[in-house]
BAMAR-104178 format. One record per atom (N, C-alpha, C): x, y, z; residue in one letter. Coordinates in steps of 0.05 Angstrom, whole numbers, plus 5000, padded with zeros to 4 digits. Each point is the difference from the previous one (the first is absolute). Layout:
% residues N
XYZA ...
***
This chain:
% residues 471
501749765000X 498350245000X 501850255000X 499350244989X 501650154992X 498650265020X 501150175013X 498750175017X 498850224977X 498750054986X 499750214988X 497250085006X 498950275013X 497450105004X 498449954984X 496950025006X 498349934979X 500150184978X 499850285010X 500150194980X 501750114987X 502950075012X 501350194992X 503349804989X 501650094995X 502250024983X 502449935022X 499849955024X 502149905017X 502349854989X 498949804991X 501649784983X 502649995016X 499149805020X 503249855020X 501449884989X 497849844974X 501149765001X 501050014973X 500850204990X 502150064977X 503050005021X 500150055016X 502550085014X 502549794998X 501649885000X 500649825000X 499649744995X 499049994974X 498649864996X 501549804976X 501249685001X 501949824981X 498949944986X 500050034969X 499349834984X 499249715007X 497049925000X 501049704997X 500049925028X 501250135021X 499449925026X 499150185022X 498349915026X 499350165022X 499950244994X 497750165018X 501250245005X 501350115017X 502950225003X 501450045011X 498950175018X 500550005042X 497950205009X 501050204997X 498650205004X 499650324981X 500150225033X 501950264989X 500050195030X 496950174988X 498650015013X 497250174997X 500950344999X 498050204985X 500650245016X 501450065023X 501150155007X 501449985027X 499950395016X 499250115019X 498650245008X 502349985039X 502550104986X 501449995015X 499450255033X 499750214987X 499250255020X 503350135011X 499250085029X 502250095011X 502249845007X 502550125001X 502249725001X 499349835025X 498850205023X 500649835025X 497949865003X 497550245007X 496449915002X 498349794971X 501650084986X 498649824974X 498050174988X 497249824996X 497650114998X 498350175021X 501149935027X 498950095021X 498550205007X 500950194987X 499350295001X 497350034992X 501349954972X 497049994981X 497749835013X 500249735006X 497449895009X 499250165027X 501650105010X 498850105031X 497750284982X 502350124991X 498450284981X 496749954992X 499649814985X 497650004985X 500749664987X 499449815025X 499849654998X 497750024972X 498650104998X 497149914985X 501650054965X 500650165009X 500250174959X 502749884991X 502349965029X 502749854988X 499049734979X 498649925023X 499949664992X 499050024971X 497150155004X 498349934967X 501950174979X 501750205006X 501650104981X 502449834990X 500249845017X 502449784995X 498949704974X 497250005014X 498849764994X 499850074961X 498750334999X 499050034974X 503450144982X 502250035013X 502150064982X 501149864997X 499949755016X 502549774993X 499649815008X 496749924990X 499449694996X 498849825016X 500949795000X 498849835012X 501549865021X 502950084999X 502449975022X 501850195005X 500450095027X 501450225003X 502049975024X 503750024997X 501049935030X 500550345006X 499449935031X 499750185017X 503150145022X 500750165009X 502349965019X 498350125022X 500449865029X 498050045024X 502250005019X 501350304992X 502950045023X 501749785000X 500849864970X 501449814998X 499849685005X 497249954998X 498249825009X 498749944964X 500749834989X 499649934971X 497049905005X 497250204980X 497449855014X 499050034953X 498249865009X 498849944967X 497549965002X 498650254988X 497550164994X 497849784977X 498749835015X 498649854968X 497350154995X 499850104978X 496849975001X 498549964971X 502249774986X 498749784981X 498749745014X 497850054989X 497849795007X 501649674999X 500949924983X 501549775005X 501949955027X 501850184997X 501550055022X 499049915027X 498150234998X 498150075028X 499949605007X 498049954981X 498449775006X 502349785006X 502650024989X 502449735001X 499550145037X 501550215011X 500850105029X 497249865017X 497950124993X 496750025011X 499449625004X 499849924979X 498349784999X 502349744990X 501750044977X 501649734986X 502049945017X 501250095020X 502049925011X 501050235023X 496750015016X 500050125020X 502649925028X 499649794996X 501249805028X 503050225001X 502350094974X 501950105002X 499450285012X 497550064997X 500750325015X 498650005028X 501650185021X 500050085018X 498550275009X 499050015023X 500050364998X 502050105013X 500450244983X 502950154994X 500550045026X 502150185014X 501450065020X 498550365009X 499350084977X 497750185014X 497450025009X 498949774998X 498549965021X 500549975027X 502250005006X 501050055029X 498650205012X 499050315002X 499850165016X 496549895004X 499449804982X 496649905007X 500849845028X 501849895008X 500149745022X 498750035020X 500750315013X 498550115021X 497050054996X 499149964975X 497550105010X 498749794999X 500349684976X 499549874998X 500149775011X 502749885008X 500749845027X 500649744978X 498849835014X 500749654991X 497250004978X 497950144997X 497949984985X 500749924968X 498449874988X 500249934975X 501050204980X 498950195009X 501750194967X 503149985009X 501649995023X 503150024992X 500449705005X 499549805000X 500349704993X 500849874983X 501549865006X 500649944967X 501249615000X 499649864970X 501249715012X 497349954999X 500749775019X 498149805008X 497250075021X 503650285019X 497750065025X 497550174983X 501050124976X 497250194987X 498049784999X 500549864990X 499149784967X 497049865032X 501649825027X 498350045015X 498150275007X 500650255007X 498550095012X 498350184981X 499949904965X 498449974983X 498149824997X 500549725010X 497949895002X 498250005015X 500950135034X 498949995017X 497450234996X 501150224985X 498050234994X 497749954976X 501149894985X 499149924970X 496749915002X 499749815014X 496749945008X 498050245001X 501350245016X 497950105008X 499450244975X 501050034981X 499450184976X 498949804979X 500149625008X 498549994972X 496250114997X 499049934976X 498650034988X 497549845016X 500149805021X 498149955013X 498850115027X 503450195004X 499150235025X 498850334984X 499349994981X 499250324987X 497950085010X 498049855008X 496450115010X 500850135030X 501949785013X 500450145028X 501750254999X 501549954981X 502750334996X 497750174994X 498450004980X 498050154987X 498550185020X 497549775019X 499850165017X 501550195010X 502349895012X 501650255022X 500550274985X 500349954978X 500450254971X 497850104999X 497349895001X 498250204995X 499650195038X 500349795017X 499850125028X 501550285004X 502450024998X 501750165004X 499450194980X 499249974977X 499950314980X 498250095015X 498249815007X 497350195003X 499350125024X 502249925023X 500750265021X 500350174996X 502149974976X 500650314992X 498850194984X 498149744988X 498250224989X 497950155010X 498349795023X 498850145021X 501250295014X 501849955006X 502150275021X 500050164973X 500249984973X 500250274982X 496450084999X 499049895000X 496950005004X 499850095014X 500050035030X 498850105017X 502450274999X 501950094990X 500950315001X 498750104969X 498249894987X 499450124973X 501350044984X 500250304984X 502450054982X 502250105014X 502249884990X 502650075026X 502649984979X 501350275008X 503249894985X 501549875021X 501149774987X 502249795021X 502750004984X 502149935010X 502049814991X 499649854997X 499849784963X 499649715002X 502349845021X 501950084990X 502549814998X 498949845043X 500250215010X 500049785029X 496949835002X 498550154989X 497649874996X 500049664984X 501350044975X 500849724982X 501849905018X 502650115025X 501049875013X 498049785023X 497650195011X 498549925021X 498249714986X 499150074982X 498249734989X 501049794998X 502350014985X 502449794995X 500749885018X 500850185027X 500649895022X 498849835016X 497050044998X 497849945015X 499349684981X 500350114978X 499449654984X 501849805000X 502050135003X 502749745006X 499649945030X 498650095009X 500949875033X 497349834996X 497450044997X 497749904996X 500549734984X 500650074976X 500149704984X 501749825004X 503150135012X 501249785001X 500549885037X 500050235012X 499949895028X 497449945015X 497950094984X 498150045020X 498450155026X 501650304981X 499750225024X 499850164998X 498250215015X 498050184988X 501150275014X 502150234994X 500150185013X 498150205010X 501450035027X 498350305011X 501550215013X 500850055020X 501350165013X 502950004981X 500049774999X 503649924997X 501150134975X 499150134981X 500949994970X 500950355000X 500050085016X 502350295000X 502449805016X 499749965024X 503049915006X 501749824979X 498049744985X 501849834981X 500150164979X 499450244989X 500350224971X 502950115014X 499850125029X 503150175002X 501349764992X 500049745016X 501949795000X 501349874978X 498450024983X 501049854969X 501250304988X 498350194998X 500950244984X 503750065015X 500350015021X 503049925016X 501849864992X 498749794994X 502049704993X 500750104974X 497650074971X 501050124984X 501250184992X 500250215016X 500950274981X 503249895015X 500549775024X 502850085010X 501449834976X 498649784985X 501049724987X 500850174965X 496850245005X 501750164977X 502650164996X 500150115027X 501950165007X 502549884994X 500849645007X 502649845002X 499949904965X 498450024988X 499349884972X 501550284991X 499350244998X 502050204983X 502650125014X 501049945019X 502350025013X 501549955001X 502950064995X 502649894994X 500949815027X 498850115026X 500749795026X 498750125016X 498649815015X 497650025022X 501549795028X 499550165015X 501049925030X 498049765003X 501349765016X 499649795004X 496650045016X 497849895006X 498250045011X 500749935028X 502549905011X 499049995031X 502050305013X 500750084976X 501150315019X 498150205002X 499150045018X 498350165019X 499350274991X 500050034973X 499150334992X 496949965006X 499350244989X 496750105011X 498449804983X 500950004971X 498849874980X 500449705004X 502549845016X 499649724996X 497850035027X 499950115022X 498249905019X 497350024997X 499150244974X 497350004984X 499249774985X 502249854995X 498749854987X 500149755026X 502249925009X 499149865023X 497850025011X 499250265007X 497549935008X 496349954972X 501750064979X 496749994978X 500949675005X 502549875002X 500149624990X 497749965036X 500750095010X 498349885028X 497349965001X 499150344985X 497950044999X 498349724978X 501850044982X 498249814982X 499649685009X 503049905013X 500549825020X 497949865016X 498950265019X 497650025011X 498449874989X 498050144989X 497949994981X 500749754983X 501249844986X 500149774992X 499949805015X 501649975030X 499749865021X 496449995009X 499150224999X 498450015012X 497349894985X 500850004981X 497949814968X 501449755005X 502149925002X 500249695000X 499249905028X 501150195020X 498749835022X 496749905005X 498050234992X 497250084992X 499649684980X 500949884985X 498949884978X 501249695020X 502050045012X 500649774998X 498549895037X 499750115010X 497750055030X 496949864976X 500350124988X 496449984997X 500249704984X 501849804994X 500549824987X 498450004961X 499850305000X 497649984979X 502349944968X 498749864978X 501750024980X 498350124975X 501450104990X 498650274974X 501649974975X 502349835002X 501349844975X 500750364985X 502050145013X 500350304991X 503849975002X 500050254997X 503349944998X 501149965033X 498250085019X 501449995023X 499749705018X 497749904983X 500049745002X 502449775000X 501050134971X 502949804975X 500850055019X 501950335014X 501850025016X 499949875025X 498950055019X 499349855019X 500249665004X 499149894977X 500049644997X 502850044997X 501850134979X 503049994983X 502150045022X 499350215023X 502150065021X 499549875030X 497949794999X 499549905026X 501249764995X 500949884984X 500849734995X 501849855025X 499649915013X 501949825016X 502350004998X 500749834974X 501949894982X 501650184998X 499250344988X 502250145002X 500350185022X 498949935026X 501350195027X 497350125010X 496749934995X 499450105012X 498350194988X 498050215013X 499550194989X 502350265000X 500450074982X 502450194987X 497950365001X 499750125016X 498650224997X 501650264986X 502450025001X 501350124992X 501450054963X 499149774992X 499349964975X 498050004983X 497449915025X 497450034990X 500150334997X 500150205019X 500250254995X 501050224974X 502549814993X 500949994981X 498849994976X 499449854996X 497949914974X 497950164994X 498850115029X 497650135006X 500450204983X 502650195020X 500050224995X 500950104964X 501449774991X 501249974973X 497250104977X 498549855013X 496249964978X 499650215012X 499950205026X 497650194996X 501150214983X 503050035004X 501550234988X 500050044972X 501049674984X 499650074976X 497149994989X 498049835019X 497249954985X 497850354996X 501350215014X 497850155000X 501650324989X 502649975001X 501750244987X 499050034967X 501449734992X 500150034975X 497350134986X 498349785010X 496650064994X 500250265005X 498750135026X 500050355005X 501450154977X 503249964990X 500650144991X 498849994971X 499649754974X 498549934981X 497250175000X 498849975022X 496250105007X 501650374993X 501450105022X 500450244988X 500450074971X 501949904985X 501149964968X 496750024990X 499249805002X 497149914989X 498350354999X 499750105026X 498450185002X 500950244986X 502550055005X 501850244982X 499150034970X 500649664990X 500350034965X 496149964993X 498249925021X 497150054994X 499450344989X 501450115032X 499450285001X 501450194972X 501849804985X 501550044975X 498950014979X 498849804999X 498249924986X 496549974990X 498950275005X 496749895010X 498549804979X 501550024979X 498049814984X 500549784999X 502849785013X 500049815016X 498949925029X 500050265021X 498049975019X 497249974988X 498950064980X 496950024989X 500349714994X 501449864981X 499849834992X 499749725029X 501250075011X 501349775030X 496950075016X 499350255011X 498049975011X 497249914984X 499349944969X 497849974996X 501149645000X 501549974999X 501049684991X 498849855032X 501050295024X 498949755017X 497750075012X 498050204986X 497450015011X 498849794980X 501149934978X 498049794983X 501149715014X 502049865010X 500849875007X 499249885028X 500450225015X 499549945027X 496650115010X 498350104984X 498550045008X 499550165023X 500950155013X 499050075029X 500649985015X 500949645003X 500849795020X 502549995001X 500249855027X 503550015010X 500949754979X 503450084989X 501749824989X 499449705014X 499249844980X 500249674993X 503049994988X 500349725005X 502149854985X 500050054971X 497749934984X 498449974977X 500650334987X 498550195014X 499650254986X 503450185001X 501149885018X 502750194999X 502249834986X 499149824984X 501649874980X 498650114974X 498150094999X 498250194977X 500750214994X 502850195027X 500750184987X 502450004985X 499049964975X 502450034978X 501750204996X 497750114996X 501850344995X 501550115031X 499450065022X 500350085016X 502649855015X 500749654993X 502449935000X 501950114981X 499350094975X 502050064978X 501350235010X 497450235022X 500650234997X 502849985032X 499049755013X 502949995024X 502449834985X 500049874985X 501449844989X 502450314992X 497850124981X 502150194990X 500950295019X 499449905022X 500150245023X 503349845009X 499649735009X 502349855008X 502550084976X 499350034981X 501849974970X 502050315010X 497350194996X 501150265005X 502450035027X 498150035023X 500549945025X 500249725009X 502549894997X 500649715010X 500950045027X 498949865027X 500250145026X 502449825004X 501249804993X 502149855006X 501850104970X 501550205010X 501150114964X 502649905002X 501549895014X 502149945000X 501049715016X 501649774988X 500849745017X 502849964983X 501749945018X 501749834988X 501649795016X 500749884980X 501649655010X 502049995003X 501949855009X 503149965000X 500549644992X 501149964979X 500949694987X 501249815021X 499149805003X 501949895020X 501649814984X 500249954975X 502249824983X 499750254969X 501550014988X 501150074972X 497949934985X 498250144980X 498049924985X 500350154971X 498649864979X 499750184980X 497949964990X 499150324993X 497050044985X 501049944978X 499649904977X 500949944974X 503050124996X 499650214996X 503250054992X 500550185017X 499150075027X 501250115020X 500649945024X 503149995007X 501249895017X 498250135031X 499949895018X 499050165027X 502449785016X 501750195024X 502049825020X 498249945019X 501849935020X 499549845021X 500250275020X 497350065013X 499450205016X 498950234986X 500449974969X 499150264990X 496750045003X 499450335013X 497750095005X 498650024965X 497449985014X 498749984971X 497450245008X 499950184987X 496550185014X 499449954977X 497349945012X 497249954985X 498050235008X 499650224982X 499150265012X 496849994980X 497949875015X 496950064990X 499750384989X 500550115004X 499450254997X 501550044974X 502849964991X 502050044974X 498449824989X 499249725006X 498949854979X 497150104985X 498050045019X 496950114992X 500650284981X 502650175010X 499850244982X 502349974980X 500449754990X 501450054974X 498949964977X 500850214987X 498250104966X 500649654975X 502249905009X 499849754976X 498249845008X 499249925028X 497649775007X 497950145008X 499050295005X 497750074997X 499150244982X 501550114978X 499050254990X 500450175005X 497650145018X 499950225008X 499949975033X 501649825009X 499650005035X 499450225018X 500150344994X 499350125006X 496850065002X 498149994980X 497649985005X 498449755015X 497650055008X 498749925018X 497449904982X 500749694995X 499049864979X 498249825008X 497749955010X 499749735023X 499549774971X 498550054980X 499749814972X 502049835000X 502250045002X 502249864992X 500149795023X 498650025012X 499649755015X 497549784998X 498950164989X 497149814984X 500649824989X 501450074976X 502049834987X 502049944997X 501249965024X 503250024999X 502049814982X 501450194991X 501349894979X 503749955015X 500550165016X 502150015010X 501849665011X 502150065008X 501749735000X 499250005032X 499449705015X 499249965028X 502250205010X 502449994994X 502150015030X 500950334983X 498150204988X 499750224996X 498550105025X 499249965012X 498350065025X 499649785019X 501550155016X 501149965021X 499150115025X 497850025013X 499350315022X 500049745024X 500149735002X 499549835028X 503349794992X 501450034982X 502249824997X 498549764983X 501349854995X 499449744989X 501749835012X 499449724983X 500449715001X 501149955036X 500049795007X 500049885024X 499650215026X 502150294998X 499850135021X 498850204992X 497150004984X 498350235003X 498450055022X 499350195006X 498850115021X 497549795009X 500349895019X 497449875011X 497450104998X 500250155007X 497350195008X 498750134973X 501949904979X 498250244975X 498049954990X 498449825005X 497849904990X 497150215022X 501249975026X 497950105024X 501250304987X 502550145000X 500050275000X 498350154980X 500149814976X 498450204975X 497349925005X 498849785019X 496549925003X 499950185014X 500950045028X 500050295022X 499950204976X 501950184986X 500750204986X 496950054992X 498549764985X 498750064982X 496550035019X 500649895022X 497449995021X 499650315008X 502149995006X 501650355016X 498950224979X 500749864971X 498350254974X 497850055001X 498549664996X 497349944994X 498650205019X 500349935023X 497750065024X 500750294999X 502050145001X 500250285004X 498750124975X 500449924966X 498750124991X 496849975000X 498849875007X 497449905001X 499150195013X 501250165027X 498950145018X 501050325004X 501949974987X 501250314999X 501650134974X 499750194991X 501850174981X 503150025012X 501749994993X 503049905014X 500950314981X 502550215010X 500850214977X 502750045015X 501749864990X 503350165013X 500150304986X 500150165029X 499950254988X 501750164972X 502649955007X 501550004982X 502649864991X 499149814983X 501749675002X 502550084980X 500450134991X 502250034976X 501950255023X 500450015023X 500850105025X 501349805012X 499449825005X 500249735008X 502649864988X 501949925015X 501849874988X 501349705007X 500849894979X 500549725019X 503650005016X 499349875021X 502849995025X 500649644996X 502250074991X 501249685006X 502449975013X 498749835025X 500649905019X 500249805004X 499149845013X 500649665003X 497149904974X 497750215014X 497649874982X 500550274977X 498250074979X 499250284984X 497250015010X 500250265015X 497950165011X 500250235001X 497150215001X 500150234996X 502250205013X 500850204993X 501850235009X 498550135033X 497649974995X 500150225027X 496449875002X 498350205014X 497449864997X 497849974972X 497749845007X 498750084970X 498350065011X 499050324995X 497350105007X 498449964983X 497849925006X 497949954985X 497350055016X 497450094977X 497750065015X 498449714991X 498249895026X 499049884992X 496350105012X 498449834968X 497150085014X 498249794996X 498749995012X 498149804997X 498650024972X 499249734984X 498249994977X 497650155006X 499750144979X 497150134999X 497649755000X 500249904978X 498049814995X 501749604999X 499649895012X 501149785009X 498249815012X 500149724992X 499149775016X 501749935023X 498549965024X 501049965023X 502749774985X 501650035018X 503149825002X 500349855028X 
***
């Protein structure tokens, strides 16, 4: 196989290339930067526009210098898919995922091996397709607090963004633990919002003080890990007193870390796990539901189109299984919200043996980024990636491992199946009942950070439907 992009004129595999035999591996573009920092500068400057400016001037392979740290930029669909899915087992996650450890712990996203591969199976049950009516419920429960509480203040300007934080939050604890906040969801909002902005803070930093030296900020977060600590303890002890079983994710955990065999009940890992699912299960989402509302408010004659789709669809009535697989259009229109705004815009791997993509050599340890955001906005695999197209998902013509917004093959995102049914419950029911208007969304900018989320807040007015069937 020869690395060459679908679209454009790369052509690796002219490089070295014998008459008659093999192809010889090929040096890719190469985007040296400063002698010492490398690229450094630049990605810190403006991460979003480097990458897709890299992706659309030079192809489909690009080597990188990362302060002298040799890293290689894919975002040819083949590529992608050999790293992603053909011969996953060789990659690793890279060495910058380090500043995540602290916030994430022993939990499945920094796992890796066998120990992942178990504590994938252990989770895996509770997202299939025979638990959706019960996830479903808790999705329609939780919007519709919030939509009651916007109901009873009438017409009101809010900030979505903590709002899409609050629902999200409220439905990941509901569907997968079994637990219904009240009091508690300002203290666990400082607590996670803590853990994050410090995990962001060590993610763009040249060196971050160890977490057990005693500045103001490691003991803030010492205390958000307690808090949340708490409150997970206090759901497993609650479930496991009442002997009740609900076959949910806190169920898997609970049977998976009480085992005898390996030492016992393990609470400190159960926590782990816990805290791993609430963090990534309700960020990403919140931040997507914002995206969503921005490019509506962008768009009114896609909001026109999405809200008559689900007054004919849903009738009145709260989201079924049945009717929120009916929205066609209104998945195309998040599908291509994810495309635009991919909330996971950036991953990369590190090789643990010497590999080659067709005719490109990759060493042993070499970092590999796989950047969703450079990939969705490059002009050879989508056109015009700049506009806001949802059609092109109707009929999508594009290559699978061209879109990318949950990862693919073996280590895609667990949860992406519940995130875009939530995403799309979270649409349904809000538009059914209210006019949604980011005041001014082209103001609005995207921040990439660990996830891509908005720059600052999204004000928006929201009002109740004039004329509407109860929801």
């Amino acid at each position: 196989m020869a690395l060459t992009s679908l679209h454009d004129d790369v052509a690796v595999e002219a490089a070295g290339r014998r008459a008659g035999g093999p192809a010889a591996p090929v040096a890719p573009p190469a985007v040296d930067g400063h002698w010492l920092l490398g690229v450094l500068p630049m990605m810190r400057s403006d991460p979003l526009g480097f990458f897709a400016g890299l992706a659309n001037t030079h192809g489909g392979v690009v080597r990188l210098n990362l302060a002298g740290h040799k890293a290689l930029m894919l975002t040819d669909p083949r590529a992608i898919r050999h790293v992603m899915q053909d011969n996953y087992r060789n990659y690793r996650k890279s060495k910058f995922y380090g500043p995540l450890k602290p916030m994430l712990g022993g939990g499945i996203f920094m796992a890796e091996g066998d120990r992942w591969l178990t504590q994938r199976r252990v989770a895996n049950p509770a997202f299939q397709g025979c638990r959706m009516p019960a996830l479903l419920d808790a999705m329609v429960a939780g919007t519709r607090d919030m939509l009651d509480r916007w109901e009873q203040a009438g017409s009101l300007s809010i900030d979505l963004a903590p709002e899409m934080t609050r629902v999200t939050l409220d439905i990941i604890l509901r569907s997968l633990l079994g637990y219904r906040m009240d009091d508690e969801y300002e203290a666990l909002y400082r607590a996670l919002a803590t853990l994050l902005a410090d995990a962001e803070k060590r993610a763009w930093s040249f060196f971050s003080l160890p977490t057990w030296v005693p500045t103001k900020r490691n003991r803030e977060c010492a205390a958000a890990h307690a808090a949340i600590a708490d409150l997970v303890e206090k759901v497993i002890a609650s479930r496991r007193m009442s002997g009740e079983r609900r076959e949910d994710l806190l169920d898997a955990f609970i049977q998976a870390y009480s085992d005898p065999a390996a030492g016992g009940f393990q609470p400190s890992i159960l926590v782990d796990e816990v805290r791993s699912f609430i963090l990534a299960g309700h960020e990403t989402t919140a931040n997507a539901l914002c995206w969503l509302w921005l490019e509506l408010s962008r768009h009114p004659e896609v909001l026109a189109r999405c809200t008559a789709e689900i007054d004919r669809e849903l009738g009145g009535g709260a989201p079924t299984l049945t009717t929120v697989q009916k929205l066609t259009y209104c998945r195309a229109v998040l599908d291509e919200t994810l495309r635009v705004h991919p909330t996971v815009w950036t991953v990369s791997r590190q090789a643990n043996a010497a590999d080659r993509i067709g005719d490109l050599a990759i060493a042993r340890d070499q970092t590999v980024i796989l950047s969703p955001y450079a990939v969705h906005h490059r002009k050879a695999l989508w056109g015009d990636p700049e506009r806001f197209r949802p059609e092109r998902f109707l009929e999508p013509t594009h290559d699978p491992f061209a879109y990318i917004p949950f990862i693919k093959g073996p280590r895609s995102c667990l949860g992406s199946r519940f995130s875009l049914f939530e995403a799309l419950v979270v649409m349904a029911m809000t538009l059914q009942r209210f006019t949604v208007q980011v005041v001014d969304p082209d103001s609005v900018k995207p921040l990439p950070m660990i996830t891509l989320r908005p720059d600052g807040p999204v004000m928006g007015r929201v009002r109740p439907r004039e004329v509407r069937a109860a929801a």
